[in-house]
C-alpha positions in Angstrom: 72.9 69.2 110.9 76.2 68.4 112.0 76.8 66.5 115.2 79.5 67.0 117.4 80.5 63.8 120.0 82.8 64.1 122.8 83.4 60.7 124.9 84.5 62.9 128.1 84.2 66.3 128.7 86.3 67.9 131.4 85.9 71.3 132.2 86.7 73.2 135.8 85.4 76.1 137.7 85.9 77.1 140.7 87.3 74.4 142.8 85.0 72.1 141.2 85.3 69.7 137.6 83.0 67.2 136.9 83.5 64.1 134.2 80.2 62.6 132.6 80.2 59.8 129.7 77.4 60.4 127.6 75.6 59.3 124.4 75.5 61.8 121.9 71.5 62.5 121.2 70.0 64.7 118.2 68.2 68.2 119.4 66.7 70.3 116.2 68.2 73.4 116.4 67.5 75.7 113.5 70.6 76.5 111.3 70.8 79.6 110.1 74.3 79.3 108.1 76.8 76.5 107.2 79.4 76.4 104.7 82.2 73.5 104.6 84.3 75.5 102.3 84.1 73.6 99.3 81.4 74.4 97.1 83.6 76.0 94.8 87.4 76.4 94.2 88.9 79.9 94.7 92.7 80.4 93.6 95.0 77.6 93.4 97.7 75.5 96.0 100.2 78.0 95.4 98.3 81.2 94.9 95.2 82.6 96.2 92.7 85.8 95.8 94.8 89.0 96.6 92.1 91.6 95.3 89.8 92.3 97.9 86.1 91.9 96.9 83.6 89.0 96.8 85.2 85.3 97.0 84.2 83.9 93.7 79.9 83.3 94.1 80.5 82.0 97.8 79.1 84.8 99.2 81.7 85.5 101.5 84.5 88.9 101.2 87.9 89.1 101.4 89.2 91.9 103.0 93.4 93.1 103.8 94.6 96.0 105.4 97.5 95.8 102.8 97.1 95.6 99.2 98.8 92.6 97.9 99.8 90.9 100.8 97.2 88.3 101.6 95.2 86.0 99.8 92.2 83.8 100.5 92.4 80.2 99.1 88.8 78.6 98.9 88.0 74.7 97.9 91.5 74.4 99.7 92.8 70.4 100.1 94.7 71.6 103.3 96.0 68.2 103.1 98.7 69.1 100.8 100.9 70.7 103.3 100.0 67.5 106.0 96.7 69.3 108.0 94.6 65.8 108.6 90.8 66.1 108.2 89.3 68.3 110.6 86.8 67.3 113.6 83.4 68.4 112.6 83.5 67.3 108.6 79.5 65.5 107.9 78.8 63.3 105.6 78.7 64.1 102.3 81.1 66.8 102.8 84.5 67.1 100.8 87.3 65.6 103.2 90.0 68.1 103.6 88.7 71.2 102.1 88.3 74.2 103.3 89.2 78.0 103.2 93.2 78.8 103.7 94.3 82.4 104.5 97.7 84.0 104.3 99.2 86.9 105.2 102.8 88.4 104.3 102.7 86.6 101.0 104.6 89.2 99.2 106.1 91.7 101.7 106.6 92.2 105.0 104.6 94.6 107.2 102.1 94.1 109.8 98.8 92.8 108.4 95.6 91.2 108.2 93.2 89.4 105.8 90.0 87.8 106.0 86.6 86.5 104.8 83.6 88.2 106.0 80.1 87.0 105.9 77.0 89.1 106.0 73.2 87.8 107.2 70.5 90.0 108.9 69.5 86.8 110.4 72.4 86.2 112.7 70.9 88.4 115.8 69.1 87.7 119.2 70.3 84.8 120.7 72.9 82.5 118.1 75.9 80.4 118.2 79.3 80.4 115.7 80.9 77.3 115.6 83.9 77.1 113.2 86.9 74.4 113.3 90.3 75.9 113.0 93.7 74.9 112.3 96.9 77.1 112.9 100.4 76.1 110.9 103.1 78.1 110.7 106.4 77.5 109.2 108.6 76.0 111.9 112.0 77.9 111.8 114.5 77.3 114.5 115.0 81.0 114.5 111.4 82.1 114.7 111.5 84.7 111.6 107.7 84.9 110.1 106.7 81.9 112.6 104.0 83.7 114.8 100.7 85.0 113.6 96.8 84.7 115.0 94.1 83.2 113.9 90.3 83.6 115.2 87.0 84.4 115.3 85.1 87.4 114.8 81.0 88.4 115.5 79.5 91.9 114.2 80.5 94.9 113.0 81.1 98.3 114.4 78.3 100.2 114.7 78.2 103.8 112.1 80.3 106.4 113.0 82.6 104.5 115.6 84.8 102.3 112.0 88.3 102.2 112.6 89.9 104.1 109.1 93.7 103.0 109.4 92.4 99.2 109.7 89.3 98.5 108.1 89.3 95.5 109.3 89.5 95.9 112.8 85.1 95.6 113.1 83.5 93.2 115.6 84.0 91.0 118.9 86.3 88.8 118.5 89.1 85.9 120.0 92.6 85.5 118.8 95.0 82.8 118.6 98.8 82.8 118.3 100.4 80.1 116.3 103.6 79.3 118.5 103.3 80.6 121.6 105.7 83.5 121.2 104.5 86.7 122.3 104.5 87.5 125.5 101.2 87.8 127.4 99.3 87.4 123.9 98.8 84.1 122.7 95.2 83.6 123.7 93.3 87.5 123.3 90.1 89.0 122.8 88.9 91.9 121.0 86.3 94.7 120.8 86.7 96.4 117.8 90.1 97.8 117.7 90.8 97.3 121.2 92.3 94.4 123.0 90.6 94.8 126.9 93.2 93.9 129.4 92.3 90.4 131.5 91.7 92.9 134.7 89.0 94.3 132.7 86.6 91.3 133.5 85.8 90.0 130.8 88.3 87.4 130.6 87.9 83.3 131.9 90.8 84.3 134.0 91.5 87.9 135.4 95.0 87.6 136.7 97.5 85.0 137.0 100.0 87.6 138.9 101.6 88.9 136.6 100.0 92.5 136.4 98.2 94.3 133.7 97.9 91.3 130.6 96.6 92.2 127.2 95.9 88.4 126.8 96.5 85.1 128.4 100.3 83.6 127.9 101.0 80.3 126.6 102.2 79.8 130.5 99.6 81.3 131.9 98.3 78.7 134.8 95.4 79.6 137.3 95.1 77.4 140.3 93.2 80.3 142.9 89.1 79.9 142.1 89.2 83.7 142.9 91.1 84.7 140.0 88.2 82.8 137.9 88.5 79.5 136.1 90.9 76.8 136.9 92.8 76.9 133.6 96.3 75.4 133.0 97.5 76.1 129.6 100.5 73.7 129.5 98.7 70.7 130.0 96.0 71.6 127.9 98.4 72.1 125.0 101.2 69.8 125.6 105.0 70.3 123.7 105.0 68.8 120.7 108.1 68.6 118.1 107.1 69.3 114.5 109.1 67.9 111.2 112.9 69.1 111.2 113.2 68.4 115.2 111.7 72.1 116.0 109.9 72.5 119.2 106.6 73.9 120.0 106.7 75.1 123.1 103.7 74.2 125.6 100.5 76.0 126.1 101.0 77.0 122.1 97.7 76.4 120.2 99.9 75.5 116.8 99.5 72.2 114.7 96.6 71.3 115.9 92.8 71.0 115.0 90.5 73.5 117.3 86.9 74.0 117.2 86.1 78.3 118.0 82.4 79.0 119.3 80.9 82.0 120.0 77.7 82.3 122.0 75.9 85.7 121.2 73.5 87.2 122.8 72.5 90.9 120.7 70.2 91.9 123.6 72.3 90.7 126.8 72.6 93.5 130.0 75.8 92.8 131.0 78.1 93.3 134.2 79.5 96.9 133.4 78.5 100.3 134.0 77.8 100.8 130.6 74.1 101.0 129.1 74.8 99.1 125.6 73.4 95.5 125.1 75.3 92.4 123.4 77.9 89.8 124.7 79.4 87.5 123.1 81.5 84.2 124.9 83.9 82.8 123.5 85.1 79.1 124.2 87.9 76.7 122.4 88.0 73.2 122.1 91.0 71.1 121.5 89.9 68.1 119.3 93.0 65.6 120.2 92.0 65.8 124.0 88.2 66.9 123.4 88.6 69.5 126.9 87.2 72.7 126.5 87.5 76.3 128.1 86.0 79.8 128.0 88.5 82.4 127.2 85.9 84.7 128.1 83.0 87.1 127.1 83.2 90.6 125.3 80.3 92.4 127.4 79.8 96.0 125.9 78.4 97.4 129.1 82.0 97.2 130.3 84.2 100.3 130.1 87.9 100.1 130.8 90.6 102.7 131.6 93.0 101.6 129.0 96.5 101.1 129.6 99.0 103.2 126.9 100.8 101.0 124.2 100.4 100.2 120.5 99.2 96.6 120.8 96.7 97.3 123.1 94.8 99.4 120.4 96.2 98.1 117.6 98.8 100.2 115.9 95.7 103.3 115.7 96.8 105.6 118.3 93.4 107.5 117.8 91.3 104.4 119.9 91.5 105.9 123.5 88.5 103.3 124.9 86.1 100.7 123.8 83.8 101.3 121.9 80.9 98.7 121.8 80.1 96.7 119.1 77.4 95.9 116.6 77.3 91.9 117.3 74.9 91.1 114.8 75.0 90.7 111.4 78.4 89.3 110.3 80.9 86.5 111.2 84.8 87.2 110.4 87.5 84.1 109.9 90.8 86.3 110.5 94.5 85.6 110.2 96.7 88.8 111.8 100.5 89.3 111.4 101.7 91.6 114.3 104.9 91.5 112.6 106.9 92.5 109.4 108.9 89.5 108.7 108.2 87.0 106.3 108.2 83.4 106.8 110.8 80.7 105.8 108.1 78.6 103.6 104.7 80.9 103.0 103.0 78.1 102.3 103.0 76.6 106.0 102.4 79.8 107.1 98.8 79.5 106.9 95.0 79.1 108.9 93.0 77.2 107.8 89.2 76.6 108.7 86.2 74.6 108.2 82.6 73.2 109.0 81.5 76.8 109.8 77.9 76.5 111.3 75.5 79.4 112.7 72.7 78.0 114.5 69.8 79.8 116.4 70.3 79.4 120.2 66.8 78.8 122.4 66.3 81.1 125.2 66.3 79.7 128.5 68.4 76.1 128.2 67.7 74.6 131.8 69.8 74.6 134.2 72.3 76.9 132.3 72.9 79.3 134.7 75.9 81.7 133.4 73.7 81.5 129.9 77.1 80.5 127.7 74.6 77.4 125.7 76.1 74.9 128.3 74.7 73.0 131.2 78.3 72.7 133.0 80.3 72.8 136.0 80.0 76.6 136.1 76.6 76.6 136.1 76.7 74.6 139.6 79.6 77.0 140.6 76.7 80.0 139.8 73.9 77.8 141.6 76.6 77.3 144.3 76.8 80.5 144.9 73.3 81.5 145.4 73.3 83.6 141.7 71.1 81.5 140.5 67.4 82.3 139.7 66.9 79.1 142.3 69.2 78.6 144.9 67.2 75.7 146.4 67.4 71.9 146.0 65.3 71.8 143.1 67.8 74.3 141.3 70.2 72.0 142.0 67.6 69.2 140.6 67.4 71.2 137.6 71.0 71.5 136.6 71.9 67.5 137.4 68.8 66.7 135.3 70.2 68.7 132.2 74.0 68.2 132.9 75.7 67.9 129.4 73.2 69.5 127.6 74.1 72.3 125.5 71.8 74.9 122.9 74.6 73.6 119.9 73.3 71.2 117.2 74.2 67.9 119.3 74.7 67.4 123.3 74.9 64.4 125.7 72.1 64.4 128.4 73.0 62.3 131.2 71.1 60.8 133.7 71.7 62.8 137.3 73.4 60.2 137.9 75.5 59.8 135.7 77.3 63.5 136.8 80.4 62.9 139.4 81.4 65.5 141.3 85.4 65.6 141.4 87.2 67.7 143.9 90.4 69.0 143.0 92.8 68.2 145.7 95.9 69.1 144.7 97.1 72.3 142.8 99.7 73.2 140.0 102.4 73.9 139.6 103.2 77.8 137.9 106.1 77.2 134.9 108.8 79.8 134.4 107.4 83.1 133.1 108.7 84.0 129.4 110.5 87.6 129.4 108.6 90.3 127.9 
């Protein structure tokens, strides 16, 4: 069981954030998957798998969309090129190991590799927790520097696959490395599609700026009605890297974060649609410990989808979204949007670890959105009245199980222990980046 502690968590909604301090207690959860990545060793420092097929007897696939051009490095000592030990590592478990993936390794064209892992278990009601670092070759003239990392749940059911990208299955979120494209840094993903943040199922659903594909790495939300309070600069501060380059604010690069997923296979959601499954997706920043919900692919939600070749991926045959299978499979993905090549390859890398798949209860108390957290949304939904009870005792309920989450380890405060902060002052918006 691995156990995740967290001092403070802050997290917003609405107008509202609350702060508790709470002593990490053990709840048995039942773990269907974990892998640390270093059971075996798969390739070498330099030089990866580039065939695609099974990852030595690891049980996970690799998969590209061009031959050649990734690899997968597994039993990877990430601490060669200066990544420190990442957050969730147990006892017992090799320090700094883990599975490396590349991309543009020996050409340039837009690309993607990854690892796929296949268990009929993972269905119902589960959670994905998987830490992830993003480095990238820091080059004062950002050639190769920006690629995404993330997450991906499921599959795409028969008869809807996507045949130019095989790879572009599941529900998933996406990560840029530095901050450098333009309403795209922080995305989700259902199947080949990339909803817009008007489409609902975003965190956030505008921040003013019109129709976004994704969140920018200046995207800042201080208007509860646009959804949660979310200021990407000061969650990600500027930080300078070795040679005196800068990484801009709000950018996700250089540092360690932990990706869950809450599914839920047999969710209604919001939409007009009539297929189950959701899946929310959250991040958490391990050199601050604050968290936030990107957001939640729902596939009873069907969007009239804006024209452009990012928005379904380079396939000009997706026309709408399509839901997805979101059982079955977890996906740790690296995607190149872009055809050139980086300065040092060997930088230009994700790396993850302390991947964990653990059976999620139905019905946590008090949680009131159903993400797997008691938190300061789930007062927002009982503030609201769109909770099951509206009353005192709903409130009751929620204060009693504040910090409690369905993941392997949660703090559970005393009510009293909960402080309601009110948010008096607002941020500021930065300078919008130029498409």
């Amino acid at each position: 069981m691995r156990n995740t502690c967290a001092a403070l968590v802050l997290r917003c909604s609405s107008s509202l954030a609350i702060a508790a301090l709470a002593a990490s207690v053990s709840v048995g959860q039942t773990i269907l998957f974990e892998d640390a990545f270093d059971s075996e060793v798969v390739g070498t420092p330099a030089a990866g798998q580039f065939a695609p097929g099974p990852v030595g007897t690891t049980g996970w696939s690799f998969l590209l969309d061009q031959p050649n051009q990734g690899d997968v490095r597994y039993g990877y000592d990430y601490s060669l090129i200066g990544i420190p030990e990442a957050p969730n590592t147990a006892p017992g478990d090799t320090a700094t190991t883990g599975v490396a993936l590349r991309t543009n390794v020996s050409a340039g064209a837009p690309d993607t590799a990854e690892i796929r892992y296949e268990d009929p278990s993972f269905t119902g009601r589960y959670q994905v927790q998987v830490d992830m670092f993003l480095s990238w070759a820091a080059d004062e003239s950002q050639i190769g520097t920006t690629e995404h990392g993330g997450l991906f749940i499921g599959k795409a059911f028969p008869g809807t696959e996507t045949l130019n990208f095989p790879s572009a299955e599941g529900a998933g979120m996406i990560i840029s490395t530095d901050g450098d494209t333009t309403n795209f840094d922080y995305a989700l993903r259902k199947n080949q599609i990339y909803p817009t943040i008007q489409s609902g199922q975003y965190a956030v659903t505008e921040f003013g700026f019109g129709t976004q594909l994704g969140w920018d790495n200046t995207d800042v939300n201080t208007d509860p009605a646009n959804g949660d309070l979310i200021d990407l600069p000061a969650l990600f501060p500027e930080k300078t890297l070795d040679g005196g380059v800068t990484q801009s604010a709000g950018a996700a690069g250089y540092r360690w974060l932990t990706l869950v997923a809450d599914v839920d296979t047999n969710a209604i959601g919001n939409g007009a649609g009539t297929v189950p499954g959701t899946t929310t997706f959250s991040i958490e920043i391990a050199e601050s410990g604050e968290r936030f919900t990107l957001g939640t692919i729902d596939n009873s939600v069907i969007e009239d989808l804006p024209d452009g070749p990012v928005n379904n991926w380079l396939d000009s045959s997706a026309t709408e979204q399509v839901p997805v299978d979101m059982s079955g499979r977890v996906t740790l993905k690296i995607i190149d949007f872009f055809s050139s090549v980086a300065s040092d390859i060997n930088l230009a890398t994700v790396v993850f670890d302390n991947l964990i798949v653990t059976e999620l209860p139905t019905g946590l108390p008090g949680d009131y959105n159903d993400d797997g957290f008691v938190d300061a949304a789930d007062y927002t939904v009982w503030r609201d009245g769109d909770s099951p009870d509206s009353s005192q005792a709903g409130y009751d309920l929620w204060a009693d199980n504040y910090g409690s989450s369905a993941s392997a380890a949660a703090g559970v405060p005393e009510p009293t222990a909960a402080v309601l902060l009110a948010i008096g002052s607002l941020w500021l918006a930065p300078r919008r980046r130029a498409a």
